[in-house]
N, C-alpha and C positions, 0 to 999 in steps of 0.2 A: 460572557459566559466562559468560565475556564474549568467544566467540566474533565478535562483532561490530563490536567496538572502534572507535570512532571512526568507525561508518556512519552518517551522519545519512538519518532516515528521516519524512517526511511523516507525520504521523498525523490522517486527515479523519473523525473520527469524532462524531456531534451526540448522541447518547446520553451524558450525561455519568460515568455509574457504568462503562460500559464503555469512554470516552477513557479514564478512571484505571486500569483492569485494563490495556487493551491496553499502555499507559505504563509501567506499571510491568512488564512484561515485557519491552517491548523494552529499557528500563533494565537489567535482570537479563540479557538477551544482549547489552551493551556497546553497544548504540543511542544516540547523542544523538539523544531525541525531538526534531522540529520541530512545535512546534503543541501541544498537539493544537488542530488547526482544530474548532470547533465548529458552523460554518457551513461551506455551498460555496463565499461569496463571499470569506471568510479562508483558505482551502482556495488558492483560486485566487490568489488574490495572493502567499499564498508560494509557490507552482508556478511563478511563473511571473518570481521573484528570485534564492528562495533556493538556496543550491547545496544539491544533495542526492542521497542515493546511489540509494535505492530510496523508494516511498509505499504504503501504506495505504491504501485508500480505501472509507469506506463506500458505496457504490451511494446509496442513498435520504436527503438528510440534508434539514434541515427547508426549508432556503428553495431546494429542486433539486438533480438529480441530478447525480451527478461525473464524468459524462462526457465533458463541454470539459476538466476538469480533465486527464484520463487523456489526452487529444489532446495537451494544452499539455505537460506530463511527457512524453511519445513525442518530440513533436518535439526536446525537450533532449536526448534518449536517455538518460531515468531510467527505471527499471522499476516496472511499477504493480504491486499484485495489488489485486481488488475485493472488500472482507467484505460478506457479504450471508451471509441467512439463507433466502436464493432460489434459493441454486444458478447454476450455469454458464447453464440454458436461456432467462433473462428478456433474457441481454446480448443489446444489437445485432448486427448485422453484423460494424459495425466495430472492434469490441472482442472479438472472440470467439477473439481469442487472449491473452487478458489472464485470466489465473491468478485463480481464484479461492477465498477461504483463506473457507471454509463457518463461519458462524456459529450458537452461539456455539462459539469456537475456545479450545483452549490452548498453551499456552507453545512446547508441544513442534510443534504446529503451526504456528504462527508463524515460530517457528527453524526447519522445513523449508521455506516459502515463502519463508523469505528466504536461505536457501541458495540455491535455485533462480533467488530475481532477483537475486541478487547474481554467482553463478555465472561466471566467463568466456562471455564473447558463442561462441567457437570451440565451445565446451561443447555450449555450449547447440542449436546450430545442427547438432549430428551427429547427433539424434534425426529430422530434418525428410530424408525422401526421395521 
């Protein structure tokens, strides 16, 4: 399935055995991986160059949290979701509307997180009343 064809997609993930799984699926949904970032501070520099559709972002990676990251993506208008194996309750505030794809995840999840941030903005916005 290469539903995704040519979406370049952020992937901040510092677990290296799961950058490779998460990569190779979004490969397998027609993703050009960006990255995978291995750090937050390679995370953040491609955020904040590279053109990109949607990101990935692990919450917790070894050298700080991806939180400036998720800010720097918003303000481009790329859609974040955040993998964590913490669940929706640990985010801030200000992130508490930032989707999050529950670790660890498969394929099939993935492909529906990123339906969702990919999604038309009109879409998206008829759920909120």
């Amino acid at each position: 399935m290469r539903k995704f064809e040519g979406k370049r997609v952020l992937l901040a993930e510092d677990e290296a055995i799961l950058a490779m799984s998460a990569e190779d699926m979004l490969a397998q949904l027609g993703c050009t991986v960006v990255g995978p970032a291995l750090t937050a501070a390679e995370a953040h520099a491609i955020a904040q160059h590279e053109p990109l559709h949607a990101a990935v972002l692990d919450i917790n990676m070894g050298d700080g949290a991806t939180f400036q990251i998720a800010h720097t993506l918003k303000a481009r208008n790329v859609p974040v979701c955040f993998a964590t194996g913490y669940g929706p309750a640990g985010l801030p505030a200000d992130h508490d509307d930032v989707p999050v794809l529950q670790k660890p995840y498969t394929e099939r999840a993935l492909e529906d997180m990123l339906q969702r941030l990919l999604q038309p903005k009109d879409f998206q916005s008829s759920s909120s009343s």
